[in-house]
C-alpha positions in Angstrom: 58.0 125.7 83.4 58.1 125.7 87.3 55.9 128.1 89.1 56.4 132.2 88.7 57.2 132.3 92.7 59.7 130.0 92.8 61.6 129.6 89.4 63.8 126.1 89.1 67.1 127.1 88.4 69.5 124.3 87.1 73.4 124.8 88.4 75.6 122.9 85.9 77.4 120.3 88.2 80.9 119.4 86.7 82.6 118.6 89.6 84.9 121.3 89.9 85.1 123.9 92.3 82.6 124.7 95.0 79.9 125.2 92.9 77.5 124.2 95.7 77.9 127.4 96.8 76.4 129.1 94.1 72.9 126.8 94.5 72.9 127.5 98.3 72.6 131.5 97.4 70.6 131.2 94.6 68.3 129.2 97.5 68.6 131.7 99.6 67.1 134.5 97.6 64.3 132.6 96.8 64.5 130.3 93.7 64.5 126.8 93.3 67.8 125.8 93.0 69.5 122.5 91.6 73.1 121.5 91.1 72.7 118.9 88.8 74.6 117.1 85.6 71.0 115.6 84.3 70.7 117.0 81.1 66.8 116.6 81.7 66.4 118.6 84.2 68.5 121.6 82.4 66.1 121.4 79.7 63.0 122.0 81.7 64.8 124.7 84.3 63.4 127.8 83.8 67.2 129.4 84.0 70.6 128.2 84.0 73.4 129.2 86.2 77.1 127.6 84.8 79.8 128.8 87.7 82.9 127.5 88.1 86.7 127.7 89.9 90.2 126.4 88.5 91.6 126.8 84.8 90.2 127.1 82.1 91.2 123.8 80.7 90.7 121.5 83.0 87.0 123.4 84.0 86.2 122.8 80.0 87.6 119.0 79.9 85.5 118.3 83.1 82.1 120.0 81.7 82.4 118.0 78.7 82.9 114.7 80.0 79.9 115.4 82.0 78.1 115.8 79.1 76.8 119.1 79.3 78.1 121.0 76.2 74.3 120.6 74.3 72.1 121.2 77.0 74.0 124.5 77.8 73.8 125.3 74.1 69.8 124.2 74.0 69.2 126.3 77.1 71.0 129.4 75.4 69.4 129.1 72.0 65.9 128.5 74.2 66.3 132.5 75.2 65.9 131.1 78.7 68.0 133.2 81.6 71.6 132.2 81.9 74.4 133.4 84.0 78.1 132.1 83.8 80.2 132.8 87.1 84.2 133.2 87.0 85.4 130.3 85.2 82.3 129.7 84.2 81.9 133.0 82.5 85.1 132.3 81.3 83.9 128.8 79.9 81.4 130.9 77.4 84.4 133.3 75.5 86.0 131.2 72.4 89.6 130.7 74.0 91.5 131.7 76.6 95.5 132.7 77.2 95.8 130.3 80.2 94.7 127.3 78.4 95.8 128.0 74.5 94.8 124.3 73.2 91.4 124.3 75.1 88.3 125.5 73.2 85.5 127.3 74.9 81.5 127.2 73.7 81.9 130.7 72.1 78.6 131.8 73.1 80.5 135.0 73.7 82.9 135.0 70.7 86.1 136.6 71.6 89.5 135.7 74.0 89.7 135.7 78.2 93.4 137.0 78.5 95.6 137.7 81.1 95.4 140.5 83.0 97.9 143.5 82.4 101.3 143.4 84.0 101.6 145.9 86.4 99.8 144.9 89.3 99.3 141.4 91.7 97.9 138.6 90.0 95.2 137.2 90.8 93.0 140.3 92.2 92.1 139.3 95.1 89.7 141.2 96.8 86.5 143.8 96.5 86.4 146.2 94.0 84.0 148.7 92.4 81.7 147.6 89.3 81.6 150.6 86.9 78.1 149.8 84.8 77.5 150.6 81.7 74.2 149.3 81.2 72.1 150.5 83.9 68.8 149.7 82.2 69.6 146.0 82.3 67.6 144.5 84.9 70.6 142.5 86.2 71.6 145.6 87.9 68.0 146.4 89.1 69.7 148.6 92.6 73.2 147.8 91.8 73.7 151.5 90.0 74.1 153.8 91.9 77.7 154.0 91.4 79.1 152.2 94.9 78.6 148.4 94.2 81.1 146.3 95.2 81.9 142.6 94.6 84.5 140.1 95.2 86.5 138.6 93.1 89.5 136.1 92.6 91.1 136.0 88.8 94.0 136.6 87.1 92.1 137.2 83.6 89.6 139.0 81.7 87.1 138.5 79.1 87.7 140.4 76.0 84.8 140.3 73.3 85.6 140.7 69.8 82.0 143.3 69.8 83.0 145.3 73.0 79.0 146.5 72.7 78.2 143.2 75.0 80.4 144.8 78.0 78.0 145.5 80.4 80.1 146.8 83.4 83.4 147.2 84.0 86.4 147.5 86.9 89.5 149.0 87.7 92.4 146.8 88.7 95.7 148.8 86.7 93.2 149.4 84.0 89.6 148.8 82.8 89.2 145.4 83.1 85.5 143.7 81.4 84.2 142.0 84.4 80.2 141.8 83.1 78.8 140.8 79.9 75.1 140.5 78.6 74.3 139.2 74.9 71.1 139.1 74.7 69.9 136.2 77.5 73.0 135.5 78.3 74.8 137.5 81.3 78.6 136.5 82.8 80.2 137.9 85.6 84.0 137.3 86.7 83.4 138.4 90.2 82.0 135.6 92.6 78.3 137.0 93.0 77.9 134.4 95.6 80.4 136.0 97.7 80.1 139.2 97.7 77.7 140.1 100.6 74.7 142.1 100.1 75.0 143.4 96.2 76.3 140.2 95.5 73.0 138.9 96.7 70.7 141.3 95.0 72.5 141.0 91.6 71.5 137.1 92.0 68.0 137.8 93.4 67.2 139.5 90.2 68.9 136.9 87.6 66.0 134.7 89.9 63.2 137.2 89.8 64.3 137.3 86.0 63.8 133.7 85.0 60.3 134.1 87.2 58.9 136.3 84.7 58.7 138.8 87.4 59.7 142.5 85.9 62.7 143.6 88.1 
């Protein structure tokens, strides 16, 4: 384990999407962030950060030809921190109605679908997180009912046990845009982007895998 300051935190590097921007905020609230596809270095990061931009298919053909299917699975079954970002939260549900052929790691068994007709696909554009979990330490200042985020998607994670929803958003309905079983959280807005809370939901995933009580 790195030191309680500064945790290492290893950002899964599949070489899709920007996912450099994900390290460079994680950086900037203080941990030790790495994008890297060494399957070394996952195993002795103190957290785990899997983002990702793009389908569904593609994003899960890419992350397995970079050989990182195991070492995600290790790090999850270690009980270590881990956060999956957009695609990459995406990446952790079973299957997905944009990619019907491609299997995800069904960490978090259930389906991403589309969302509802009804309204502009993709959602573009800030909108309010409805918590459901306020005790998680994720949200540690984030609940106080005017939290906004940014996101970009034109799907949803649905969870076969609808108890791991841990906040929601309306876009034509309730969408599920955060999830938390048990180390595991996933978020489908772009934390990374999204300005101030966006920031603090990251600086406590960080303060998190420092041992640090948030």
């Amino acid at each position: 384990m790195s030191g309680a300051s500064r945790p290492l935190i290893a950002v899964l590097d599949y070489g899709i999407g920007n996912l450099r921007s994900a390290e460079k905020a994680l950086q900037h609230v203080g941990a030790d962030a790495r994008l890297t596809a060494d399957p070394t270095l996952v195993g002795r990061a103190d957290a785990v950060v899997l983002p990702g931009v793009g389908a569904f298919g593609a994003c899960m053909d890419a992350f397995r030809a970079a050989g990182l299917e195991q070492a995600t699975r290790d790090a999850v079954a270690s009980g270590r921190p881990f956060l999956g970002i957009c695609v990459g939260m995406q990446m952790l549900f079973s299957r997905s109605e944009e990619d019907p052929d491609a299997v995800g790691l069904g960490i978090i068994p259930g389906t991403v679908r589309w969302i509802p007709p009804g309204v502009k696909r993709p959602q573009m554009q800030w909108n309010r997180l409805q918590v459901r979990t306020p005790d998680d330490p994720i949200f540690a200042g984030l609940t106080g009912g005017d939290t906004w985020m940014y996101f970009v998607h034109s799907l949803h994670g649905v969870p076969d046990d609808a108890s791991v929803v841990a906040a929601t958003t309306e876009y034509g309905t309730a969408l599920n845009v955060v999830f938390r079983s048990s180390n595991v959280v996933a978020t489908q807005f772009h934390p990374e982007k999204s300005a101030h809370d966006g920031l603090r939901l990251l600086e406590n995933f960080t303060r998190i895998a420092s041992g640090v009580r948030v």
